[in-house]
Biopython code that builds the backbone (N, CA, C, O; Angstrom):
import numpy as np
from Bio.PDB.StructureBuilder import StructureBuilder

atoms = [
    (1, "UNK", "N", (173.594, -12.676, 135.449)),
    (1, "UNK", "CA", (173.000, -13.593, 136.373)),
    (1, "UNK", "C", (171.598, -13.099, 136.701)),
    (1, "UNK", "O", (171.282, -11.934, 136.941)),
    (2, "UNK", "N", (170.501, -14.585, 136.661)),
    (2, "UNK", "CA", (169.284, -13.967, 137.053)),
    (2, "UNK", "C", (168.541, -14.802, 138.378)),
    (2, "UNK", "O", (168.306, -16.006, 138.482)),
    (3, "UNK", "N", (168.259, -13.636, 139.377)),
    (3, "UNK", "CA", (167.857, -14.232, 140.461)),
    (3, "UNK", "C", (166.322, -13.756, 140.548)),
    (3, "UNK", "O", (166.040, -12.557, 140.540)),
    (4, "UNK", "N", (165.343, -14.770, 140.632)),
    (4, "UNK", "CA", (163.729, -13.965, 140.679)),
    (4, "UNK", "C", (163.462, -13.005, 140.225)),
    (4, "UNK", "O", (163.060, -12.014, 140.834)),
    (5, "UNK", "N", (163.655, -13.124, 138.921)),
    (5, "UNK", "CA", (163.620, -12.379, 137.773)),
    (5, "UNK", "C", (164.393, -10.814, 137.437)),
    (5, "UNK", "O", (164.534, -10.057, 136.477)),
    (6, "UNK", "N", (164.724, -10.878, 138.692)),
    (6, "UNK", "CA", (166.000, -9.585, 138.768)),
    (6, "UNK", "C", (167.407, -9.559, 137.809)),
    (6, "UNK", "O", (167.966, -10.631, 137.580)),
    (7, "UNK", "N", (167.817, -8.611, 137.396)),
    (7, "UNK", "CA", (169.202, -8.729, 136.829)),
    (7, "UNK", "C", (169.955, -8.564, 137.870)),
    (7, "UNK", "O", (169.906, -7.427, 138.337)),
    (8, "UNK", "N", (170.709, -9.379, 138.455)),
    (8, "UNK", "CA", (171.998, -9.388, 139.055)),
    (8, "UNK", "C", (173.289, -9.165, 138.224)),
    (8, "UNK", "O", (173.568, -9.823, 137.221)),
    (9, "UNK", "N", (174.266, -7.881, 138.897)),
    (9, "UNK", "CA", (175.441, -8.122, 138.223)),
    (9, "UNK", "C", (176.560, -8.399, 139.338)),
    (9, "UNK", "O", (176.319, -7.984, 140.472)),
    (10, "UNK", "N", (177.405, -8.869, 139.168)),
    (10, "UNK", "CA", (178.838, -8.619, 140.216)),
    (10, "UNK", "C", (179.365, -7.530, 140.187)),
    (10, "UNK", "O", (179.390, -6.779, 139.211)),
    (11, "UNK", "N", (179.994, -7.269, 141.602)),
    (11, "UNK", "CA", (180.724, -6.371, 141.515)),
    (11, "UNK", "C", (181.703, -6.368, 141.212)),
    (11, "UNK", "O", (182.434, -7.198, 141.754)),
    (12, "UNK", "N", (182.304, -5.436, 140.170)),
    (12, "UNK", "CA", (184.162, -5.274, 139.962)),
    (12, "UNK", "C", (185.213, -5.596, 141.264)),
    (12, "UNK", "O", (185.398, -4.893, 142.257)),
    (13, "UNK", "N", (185.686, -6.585, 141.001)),
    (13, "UNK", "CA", (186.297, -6.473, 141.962)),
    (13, "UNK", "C", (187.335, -6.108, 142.293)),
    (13, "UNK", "O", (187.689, -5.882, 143.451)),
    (14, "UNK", "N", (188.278, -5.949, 140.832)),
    (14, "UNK", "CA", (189.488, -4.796, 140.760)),
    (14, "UNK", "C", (189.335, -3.575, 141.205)),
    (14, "UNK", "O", (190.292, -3.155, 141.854)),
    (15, "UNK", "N", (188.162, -2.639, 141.028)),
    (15, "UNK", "CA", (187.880, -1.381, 141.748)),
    (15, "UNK", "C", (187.790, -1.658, 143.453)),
    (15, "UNK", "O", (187.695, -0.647, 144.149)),
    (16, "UNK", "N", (187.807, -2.533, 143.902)),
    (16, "UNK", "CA", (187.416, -2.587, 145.108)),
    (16, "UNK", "C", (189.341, -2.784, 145.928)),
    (16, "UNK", "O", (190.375, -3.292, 145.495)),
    (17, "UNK", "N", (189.055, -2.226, 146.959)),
    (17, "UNK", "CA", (190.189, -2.142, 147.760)),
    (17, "UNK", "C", (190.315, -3.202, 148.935)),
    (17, "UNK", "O", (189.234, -3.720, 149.218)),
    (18, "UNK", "N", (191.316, -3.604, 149.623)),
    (18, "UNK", "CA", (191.528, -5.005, 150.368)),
    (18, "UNK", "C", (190.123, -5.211, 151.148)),
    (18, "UNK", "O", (189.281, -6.091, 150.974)),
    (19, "UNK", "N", (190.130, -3.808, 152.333)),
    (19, "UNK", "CA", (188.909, -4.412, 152.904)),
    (19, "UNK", "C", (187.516, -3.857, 152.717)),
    (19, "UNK", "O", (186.679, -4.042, 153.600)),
    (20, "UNK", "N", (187.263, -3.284, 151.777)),
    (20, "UNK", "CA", (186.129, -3.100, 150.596)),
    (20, "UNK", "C", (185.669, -4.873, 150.103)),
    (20, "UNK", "O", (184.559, -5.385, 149.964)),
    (21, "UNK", "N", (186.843, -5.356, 149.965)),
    (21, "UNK", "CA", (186.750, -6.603, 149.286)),
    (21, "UNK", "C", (186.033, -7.931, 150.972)),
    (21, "UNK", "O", (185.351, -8.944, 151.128)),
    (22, "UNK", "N", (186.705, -7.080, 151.660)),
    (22, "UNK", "CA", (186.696, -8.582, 152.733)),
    (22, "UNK", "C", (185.270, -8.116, 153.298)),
    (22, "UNK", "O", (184.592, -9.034, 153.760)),
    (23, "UNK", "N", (184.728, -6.878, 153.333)),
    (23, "UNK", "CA", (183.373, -6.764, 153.626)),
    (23, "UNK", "C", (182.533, -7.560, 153.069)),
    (23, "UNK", "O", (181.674, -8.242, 153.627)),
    (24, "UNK", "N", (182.890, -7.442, 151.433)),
    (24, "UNK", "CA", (182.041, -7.839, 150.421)),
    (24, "UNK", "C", (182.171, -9.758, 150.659)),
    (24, "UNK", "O", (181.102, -10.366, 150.713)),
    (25, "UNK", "N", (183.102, -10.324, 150.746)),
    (25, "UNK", "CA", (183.168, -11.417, 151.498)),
    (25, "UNK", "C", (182.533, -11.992, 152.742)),
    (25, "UNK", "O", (182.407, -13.207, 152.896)),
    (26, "UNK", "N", (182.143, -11.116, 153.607)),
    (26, "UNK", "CA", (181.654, -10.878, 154.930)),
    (26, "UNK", "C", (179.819, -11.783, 154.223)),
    (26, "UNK", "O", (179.293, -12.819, 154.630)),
    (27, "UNK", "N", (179.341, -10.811, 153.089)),
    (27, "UNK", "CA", (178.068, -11.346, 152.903)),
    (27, "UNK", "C", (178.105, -12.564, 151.949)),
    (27, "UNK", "O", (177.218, -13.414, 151.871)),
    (28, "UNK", "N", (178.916, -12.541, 151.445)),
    (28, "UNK", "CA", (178.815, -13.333, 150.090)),
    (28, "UNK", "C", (179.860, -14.584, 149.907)),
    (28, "UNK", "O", (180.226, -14.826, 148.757)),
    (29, "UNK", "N", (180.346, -15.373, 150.958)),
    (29, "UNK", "CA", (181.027, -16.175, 151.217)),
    (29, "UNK", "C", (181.687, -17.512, 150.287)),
    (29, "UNK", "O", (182.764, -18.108, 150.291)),
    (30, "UNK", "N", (180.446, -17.613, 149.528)),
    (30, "UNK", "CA", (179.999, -18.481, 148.299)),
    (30, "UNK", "C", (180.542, -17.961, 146.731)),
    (30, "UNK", "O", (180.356, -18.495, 145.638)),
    (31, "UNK", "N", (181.104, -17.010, 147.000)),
    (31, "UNK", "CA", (181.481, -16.376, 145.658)),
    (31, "UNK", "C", (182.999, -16.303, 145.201)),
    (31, "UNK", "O", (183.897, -15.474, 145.342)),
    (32, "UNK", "N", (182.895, -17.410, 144.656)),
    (32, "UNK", "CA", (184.380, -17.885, 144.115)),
    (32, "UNK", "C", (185.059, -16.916, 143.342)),
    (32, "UNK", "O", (186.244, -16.806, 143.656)),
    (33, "UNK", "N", (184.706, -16.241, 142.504)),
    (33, "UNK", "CA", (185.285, -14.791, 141.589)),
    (33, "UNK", "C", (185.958, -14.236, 142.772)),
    (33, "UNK", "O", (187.171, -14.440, 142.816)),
    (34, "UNK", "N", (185.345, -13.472, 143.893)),
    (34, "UNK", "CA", (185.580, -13.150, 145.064)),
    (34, "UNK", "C", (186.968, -13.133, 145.951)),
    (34, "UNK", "O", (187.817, -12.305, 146.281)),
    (35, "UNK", "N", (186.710, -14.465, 146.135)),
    (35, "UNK", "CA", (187.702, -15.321, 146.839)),
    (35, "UNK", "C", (189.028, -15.363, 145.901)),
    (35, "UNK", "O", (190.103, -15.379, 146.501)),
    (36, "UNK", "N", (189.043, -15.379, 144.688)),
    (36, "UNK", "CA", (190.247, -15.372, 143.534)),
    (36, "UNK", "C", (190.639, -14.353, 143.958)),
    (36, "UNK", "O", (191.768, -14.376, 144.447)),
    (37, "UNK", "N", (190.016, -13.277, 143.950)),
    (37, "UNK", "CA", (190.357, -11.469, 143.989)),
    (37, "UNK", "C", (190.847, -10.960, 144.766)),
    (37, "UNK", "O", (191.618, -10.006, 144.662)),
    (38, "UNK", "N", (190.415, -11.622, 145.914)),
    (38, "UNK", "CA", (191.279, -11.419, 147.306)),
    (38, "UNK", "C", (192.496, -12.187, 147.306)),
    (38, "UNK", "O", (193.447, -11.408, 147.367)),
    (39, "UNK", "N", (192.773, -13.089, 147.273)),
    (39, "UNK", "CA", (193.705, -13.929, 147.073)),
    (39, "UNK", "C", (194.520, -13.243, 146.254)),
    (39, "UNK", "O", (195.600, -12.919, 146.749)),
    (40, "UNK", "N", (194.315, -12.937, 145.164)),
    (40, "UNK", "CA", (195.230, -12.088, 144.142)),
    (40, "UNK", "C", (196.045, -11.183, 144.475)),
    (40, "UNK", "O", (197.265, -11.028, 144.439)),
    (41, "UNK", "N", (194.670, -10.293, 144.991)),
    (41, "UNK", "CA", (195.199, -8.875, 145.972)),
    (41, "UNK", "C", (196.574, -9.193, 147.112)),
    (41, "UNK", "O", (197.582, -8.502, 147.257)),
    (42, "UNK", "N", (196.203, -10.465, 147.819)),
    (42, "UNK", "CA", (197.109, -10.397, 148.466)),
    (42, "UNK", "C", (198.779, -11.190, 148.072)),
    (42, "UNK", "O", (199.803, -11.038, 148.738)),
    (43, "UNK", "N", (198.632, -12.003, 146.852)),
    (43, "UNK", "CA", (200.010, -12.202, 146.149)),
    (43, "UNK", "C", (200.233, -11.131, 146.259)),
    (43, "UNK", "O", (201.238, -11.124, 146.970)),
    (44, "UNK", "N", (199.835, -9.571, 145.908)),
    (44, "UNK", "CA", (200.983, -8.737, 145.542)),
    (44, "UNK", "C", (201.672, -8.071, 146.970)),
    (44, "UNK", "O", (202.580, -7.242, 147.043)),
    (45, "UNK", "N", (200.887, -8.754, 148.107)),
    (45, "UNK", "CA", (201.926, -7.617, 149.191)),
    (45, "UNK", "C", (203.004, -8.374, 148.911)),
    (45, "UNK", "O", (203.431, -9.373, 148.332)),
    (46, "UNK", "N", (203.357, -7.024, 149.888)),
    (46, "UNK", "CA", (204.968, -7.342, 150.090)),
    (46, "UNK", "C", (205.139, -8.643, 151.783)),
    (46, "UNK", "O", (204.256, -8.539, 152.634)),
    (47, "UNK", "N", (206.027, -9.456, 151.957)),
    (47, "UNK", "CA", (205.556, -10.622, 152.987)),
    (47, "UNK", "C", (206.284, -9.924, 153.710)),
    (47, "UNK", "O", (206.377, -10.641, 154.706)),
    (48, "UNK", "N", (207.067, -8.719, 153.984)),
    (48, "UNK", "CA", (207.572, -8.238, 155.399)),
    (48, "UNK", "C", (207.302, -7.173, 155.633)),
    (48, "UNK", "O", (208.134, -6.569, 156.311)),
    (49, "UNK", "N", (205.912, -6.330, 155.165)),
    (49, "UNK", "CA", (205.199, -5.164, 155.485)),
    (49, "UNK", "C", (203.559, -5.365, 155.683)),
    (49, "UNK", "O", (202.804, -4.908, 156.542)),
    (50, "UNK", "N", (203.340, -6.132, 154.674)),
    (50, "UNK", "CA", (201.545, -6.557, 154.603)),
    (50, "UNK", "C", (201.295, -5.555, 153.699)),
    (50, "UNK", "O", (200.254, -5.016, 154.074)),
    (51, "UNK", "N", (201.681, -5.053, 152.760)),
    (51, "UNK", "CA", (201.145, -3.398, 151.959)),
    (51, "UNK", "C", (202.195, -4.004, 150.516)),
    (51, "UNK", "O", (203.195, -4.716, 150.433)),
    (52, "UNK", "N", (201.575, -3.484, 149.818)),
    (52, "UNK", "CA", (201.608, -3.369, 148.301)),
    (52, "UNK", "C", (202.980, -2.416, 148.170)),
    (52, "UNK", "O", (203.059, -1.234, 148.507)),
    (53, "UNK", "N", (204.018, -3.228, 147.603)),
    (53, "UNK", "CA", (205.550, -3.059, 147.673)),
    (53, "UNK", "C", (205.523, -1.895, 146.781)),
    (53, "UNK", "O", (206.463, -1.104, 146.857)),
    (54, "UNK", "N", (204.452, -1.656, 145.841)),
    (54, "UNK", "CA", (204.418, -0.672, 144.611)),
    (54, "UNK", "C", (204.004, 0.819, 144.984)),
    (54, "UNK", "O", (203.719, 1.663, 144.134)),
    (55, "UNK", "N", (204.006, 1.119, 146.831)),
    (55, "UNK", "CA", (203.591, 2.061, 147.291)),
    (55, "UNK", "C", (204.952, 3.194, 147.061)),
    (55, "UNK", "O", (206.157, 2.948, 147.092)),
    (56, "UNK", "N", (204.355, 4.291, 146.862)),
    (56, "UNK", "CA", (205.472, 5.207, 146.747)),
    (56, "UNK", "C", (206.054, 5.347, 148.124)),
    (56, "UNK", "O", (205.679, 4.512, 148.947)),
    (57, "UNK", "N", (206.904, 6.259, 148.508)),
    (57, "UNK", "CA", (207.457, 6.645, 149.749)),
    (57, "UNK", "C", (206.687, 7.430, 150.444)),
    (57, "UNK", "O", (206.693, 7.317, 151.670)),
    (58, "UNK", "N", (205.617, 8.679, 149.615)),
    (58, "UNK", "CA", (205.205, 9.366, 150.453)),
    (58, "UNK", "C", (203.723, 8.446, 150.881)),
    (58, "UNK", "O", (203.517, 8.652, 152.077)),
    (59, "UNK", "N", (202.871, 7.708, 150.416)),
    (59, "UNK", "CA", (202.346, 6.858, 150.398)),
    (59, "UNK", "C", (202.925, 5.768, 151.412)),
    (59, "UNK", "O", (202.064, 5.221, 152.101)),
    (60, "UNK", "N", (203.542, 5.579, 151.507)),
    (60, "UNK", "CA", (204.281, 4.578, 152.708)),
    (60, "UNK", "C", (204.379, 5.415, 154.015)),
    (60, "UNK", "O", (204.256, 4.933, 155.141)),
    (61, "UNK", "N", (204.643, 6.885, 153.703)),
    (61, "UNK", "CA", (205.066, 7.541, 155.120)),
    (61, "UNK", "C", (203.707, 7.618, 155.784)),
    (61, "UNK", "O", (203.437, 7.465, 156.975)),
    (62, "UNK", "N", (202.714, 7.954, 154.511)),
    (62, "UNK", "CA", (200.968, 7.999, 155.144)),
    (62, "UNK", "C", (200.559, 6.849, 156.032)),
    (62, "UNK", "O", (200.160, 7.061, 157.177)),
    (63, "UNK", "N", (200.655, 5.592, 155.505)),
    (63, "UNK", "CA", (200.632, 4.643, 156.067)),
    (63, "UNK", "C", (201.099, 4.380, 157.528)),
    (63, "UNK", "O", (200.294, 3.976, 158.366)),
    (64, "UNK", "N", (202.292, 4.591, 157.800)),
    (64, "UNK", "CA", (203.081, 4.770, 159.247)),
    (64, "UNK", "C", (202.565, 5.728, 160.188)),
    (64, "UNK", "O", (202.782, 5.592, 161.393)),
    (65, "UNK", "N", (201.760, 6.887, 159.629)),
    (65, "UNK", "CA", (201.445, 8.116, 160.234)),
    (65, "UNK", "C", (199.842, 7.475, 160.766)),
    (65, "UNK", "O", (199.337, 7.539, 161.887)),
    (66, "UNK", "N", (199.363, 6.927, 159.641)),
    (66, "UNK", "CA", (198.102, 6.194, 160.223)),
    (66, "UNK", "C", (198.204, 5.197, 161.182)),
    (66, "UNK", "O", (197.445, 5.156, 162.150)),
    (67, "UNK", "N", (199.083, 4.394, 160.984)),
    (67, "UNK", "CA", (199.013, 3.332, 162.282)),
    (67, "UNK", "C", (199.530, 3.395, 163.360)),
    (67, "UNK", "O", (199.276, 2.619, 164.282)),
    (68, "UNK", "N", (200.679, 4.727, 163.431)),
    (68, "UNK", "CA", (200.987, 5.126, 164.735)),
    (68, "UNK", "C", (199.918, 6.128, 165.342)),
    (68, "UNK", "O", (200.031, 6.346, 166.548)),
    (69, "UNK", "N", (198.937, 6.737, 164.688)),
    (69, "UNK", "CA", (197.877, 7.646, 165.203)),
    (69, "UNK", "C", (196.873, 7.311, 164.257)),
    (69, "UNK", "O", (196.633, 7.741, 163.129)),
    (70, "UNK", "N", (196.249, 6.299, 165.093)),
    (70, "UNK", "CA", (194.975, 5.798, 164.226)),
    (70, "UNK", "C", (193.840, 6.701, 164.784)),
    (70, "UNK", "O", (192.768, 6.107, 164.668)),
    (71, "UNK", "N", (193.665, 8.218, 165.482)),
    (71, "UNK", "CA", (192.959, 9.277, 165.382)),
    (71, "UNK", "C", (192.908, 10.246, 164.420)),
    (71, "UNK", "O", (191.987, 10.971, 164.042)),
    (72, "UNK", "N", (194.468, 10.099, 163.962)),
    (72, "UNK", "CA", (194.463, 11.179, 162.741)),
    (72, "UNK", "C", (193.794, 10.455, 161.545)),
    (72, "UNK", "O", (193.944, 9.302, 161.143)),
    (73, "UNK", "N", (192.841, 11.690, 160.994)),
    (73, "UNK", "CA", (192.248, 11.104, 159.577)),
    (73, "UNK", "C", (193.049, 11.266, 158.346)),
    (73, "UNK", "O", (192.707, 11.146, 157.170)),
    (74, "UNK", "N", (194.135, 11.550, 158.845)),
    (74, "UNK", "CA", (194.963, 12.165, 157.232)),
    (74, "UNK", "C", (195.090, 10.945, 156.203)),
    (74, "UNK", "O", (195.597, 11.121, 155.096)),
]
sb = StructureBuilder()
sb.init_structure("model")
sb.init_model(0)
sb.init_chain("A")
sb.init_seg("    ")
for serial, (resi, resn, name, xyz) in enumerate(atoms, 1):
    if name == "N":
        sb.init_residue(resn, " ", resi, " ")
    sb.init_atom(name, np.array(xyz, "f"), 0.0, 1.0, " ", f" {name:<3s}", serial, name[0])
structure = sb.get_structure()
């Protein structure tokens, strides 16, 4: 893509993480690739956790540890 004579590229949006992605949404509202990606991302939660069912256990326990002490940086 060329904008005033610049090369524009998109960003990957598979490398990008849920709200990596919704930032990137935040500026770019208009960007249908985007909007697919997120959407995608979120077919795969799980609908009675909000988190990606493919999380391991200890990965799940991190998760719980973060949202009950959203001071700890672990």
């Amino acid at each position: 893509m060329e904008f005033g004579g610049l090369l524009m590229t998109k960003p990957n949006y598979n490398n990008m993480n849920r709200a990596e992605l919704k930032q990137y949404l935040l500026s770019n509202r208009n960007d249908q690739d985007a909007w697919n990606s997120f959407f995608e991302q979120l077919s795969h939660l799980d609908p009675n956790t909000g988190y990606s069912s493919d999380l391991s256990p200890e990965e799940m326990e991190k998760v719980f540890k973060r949202k009950l002490n959203p001071t700890n940086l672990e």
